[in-house]
N, C-alpha and C positions, 0 to 999 in steps of 0.2 A: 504494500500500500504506500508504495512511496519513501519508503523509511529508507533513508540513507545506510543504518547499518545493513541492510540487505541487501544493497544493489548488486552485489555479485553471485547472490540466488539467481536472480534472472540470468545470466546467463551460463549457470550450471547445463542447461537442457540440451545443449547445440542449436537453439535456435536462431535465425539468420538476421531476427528483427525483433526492436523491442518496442511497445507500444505506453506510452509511460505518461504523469500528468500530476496536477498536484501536487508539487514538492512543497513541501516547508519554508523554502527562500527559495533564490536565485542561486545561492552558492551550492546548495542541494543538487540544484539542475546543472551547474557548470563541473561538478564532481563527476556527475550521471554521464554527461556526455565526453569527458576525459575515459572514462570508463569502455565507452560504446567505440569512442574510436581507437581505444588501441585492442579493441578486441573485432576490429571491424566489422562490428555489426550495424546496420542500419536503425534510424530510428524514427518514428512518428511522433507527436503530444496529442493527448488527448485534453483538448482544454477543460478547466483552465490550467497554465503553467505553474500559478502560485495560489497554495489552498489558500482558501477564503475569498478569491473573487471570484465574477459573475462564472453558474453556469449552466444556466437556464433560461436570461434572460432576452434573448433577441427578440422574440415575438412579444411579450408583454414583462411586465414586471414582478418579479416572484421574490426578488432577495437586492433588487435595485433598479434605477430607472436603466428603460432600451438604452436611449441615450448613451449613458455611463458604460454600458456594460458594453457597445458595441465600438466605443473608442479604445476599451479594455482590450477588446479581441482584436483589433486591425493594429492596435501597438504589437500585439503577440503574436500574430501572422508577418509584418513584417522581421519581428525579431529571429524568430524562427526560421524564416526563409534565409537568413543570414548566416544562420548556422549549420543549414545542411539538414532541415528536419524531411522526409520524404513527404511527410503532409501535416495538416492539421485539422484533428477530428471536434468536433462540436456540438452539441445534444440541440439538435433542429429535426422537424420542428418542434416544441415541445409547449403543451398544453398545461397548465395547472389542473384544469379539468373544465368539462363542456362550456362551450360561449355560445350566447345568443346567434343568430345569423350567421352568415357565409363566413367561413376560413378560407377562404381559396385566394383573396386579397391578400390578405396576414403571411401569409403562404409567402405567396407571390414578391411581394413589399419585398423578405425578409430574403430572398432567394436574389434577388435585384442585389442587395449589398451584398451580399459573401460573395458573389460571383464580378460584381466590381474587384473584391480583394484577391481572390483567387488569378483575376488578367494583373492586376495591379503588380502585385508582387510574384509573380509566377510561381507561384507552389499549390498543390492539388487543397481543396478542403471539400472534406468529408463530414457528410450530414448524420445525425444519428437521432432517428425518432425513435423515444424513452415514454415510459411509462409516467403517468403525472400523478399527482398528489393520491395517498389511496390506493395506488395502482390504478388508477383510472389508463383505460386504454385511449383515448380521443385524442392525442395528436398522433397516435399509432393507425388511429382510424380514421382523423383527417389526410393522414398521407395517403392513405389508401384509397381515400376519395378523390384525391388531386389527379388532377389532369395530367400523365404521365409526359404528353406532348410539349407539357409548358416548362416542367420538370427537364427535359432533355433539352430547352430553348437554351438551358443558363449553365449546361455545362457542368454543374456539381454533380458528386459522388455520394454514395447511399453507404453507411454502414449496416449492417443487419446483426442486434444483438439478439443470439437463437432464445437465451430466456424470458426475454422481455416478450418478444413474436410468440410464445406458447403462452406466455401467460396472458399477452392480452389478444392472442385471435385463436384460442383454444385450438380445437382440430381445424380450424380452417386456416391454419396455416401455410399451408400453400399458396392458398388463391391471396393470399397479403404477398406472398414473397417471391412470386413466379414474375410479378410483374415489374417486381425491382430490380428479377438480375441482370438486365442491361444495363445498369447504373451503380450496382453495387460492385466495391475495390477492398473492403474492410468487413471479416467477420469477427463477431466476439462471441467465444467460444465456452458458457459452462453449463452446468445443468441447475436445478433451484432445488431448495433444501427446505423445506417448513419446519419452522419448529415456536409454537406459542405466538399464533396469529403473524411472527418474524417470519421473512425469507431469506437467506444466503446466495448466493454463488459457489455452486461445489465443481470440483473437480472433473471435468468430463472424463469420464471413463468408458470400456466398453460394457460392463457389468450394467450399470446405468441405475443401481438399487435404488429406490426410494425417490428417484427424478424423472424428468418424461425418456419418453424414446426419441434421441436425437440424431439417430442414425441417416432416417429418410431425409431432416431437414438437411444438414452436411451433405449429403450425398447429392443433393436440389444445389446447392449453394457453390458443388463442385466445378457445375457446368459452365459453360462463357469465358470471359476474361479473368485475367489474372485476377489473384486477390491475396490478400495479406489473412492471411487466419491467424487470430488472434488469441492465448489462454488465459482469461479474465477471472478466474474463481478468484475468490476471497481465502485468506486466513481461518475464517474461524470455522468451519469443518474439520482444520489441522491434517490436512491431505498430505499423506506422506509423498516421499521421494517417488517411490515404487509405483505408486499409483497415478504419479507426474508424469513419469518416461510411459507408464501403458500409458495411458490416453493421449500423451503425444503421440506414438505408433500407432495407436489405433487410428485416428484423425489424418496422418498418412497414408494409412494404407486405403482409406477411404477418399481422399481425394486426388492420390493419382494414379 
């Protein structure tokens, strides 16, 4: 989770890319990527760069005004691109929970500046529609309403996180995800854990016990263009070693 004394967990795995965000300071991230380039592995952020600022806010305001929060992100898109990041990922579009009338404006607006920033500074950014307040699914299911055509007019990239897609389009997960993989560059990859109304991020494994079947989704998400797959579980399941390398290899052997 960002924790400085762990950064060189992340790269126990052999994996060729690290997906990372949230540091603590700035000197946290300049440690991180000392680290990443002498181990030459690639790297993405997953905004925001520095905990505690905006990361929810471009569409309306949840923890700060648009405004703020989007002069926030085009400082950290340019910085980023400076340093050699392969993109930057961002929780778009993302709802608190249902709103009166048309989204597809809100959308639209909001799709108009990142992809200003994306020509601007030349580096990919990567959209990620999240689960909102509650788990409420509605900016999962606003994206799903959007206009796919208007969506490809601006050029951005789609992330698809597999738990957030099960939890909020149940079995009809496909018909949410089939339509995005022309667009999607970025998976995040873990299964969901319930425990006392809590969810977790557990460790995708092949055994799969006590989380959904994530095989089908993966195996959907193999097809098309490249794509960065991402392993986003959480800490507190305490997912051993062993259980890390299988569901790496499993996830392998699965998409190539």
């Amino acid at each position: 989770m960002s924790n400085p004394e762990h950064f060189e967990h992340l790269f126990r795995f052999g994996c060729s890319h690290v997906e990372i965000g949230e540091f603590p300071d700035e000197q946290a991230f300049l440690d991180f990527l000392n680290i990443a380039r002498s181990k030459n592995v690639t790297f993405g952020v997953h905004s925001p760069l520095i905990r505690g600022r905006s990361k929810y806010d471009l569409i309306e305001p949840v923890s700060m005004p648009v405004e703020t929060a989007r002069d926030q992100f085009e400082k950290e898109v340019a910085y980023l691109a400076s340093v050699g990041a392969e993109y930057v990922l961002v929780h778009f579009p993302y709802f608190k929970e249902q709103v009166n009338g048309p989204t597809e404006p809100h959308i639209e607006e909001g799709l108009v500046f990142l992809s200003r920033l994306q020509k601007k500074y030349n580096i990919p950014i990567v959209c990620e529609p999240k689960l909102g307040k509650g788990r409420s699914s509605c900016g999962i299911d606003y994206l799903h309403q959007f206009p796919k055509a208007i969506w490809e007019r601006y050029g951005l990239s789609i992330c698809i996180d597999i738990g957030d897609y099960r939890m909020a389009a149940k079995d009809q997960w496909d018909t949410f995800i089939e339509p995005l993989l022309p667009y999607t560059r970025v998976v995040h990859l873990h299964n969901v854990t319930y425990q006392q109304n809590k969810y977790f991020w557990s460790v995708l494994h092949p055994d799969q016990s006590g989380g959904y079947d994530m095989r089908p989704m993966i195996e959907m998400l193999s097809h098309g263009e490249a794509k960065y797959f991402i392993f986003e579980h959480t800490p507190h399941t305490d997912p051993t070693n062993q259980s890390i390398i299988e569901g790496i290899d499993w996830v392998d052997q699965l998409i190539t």
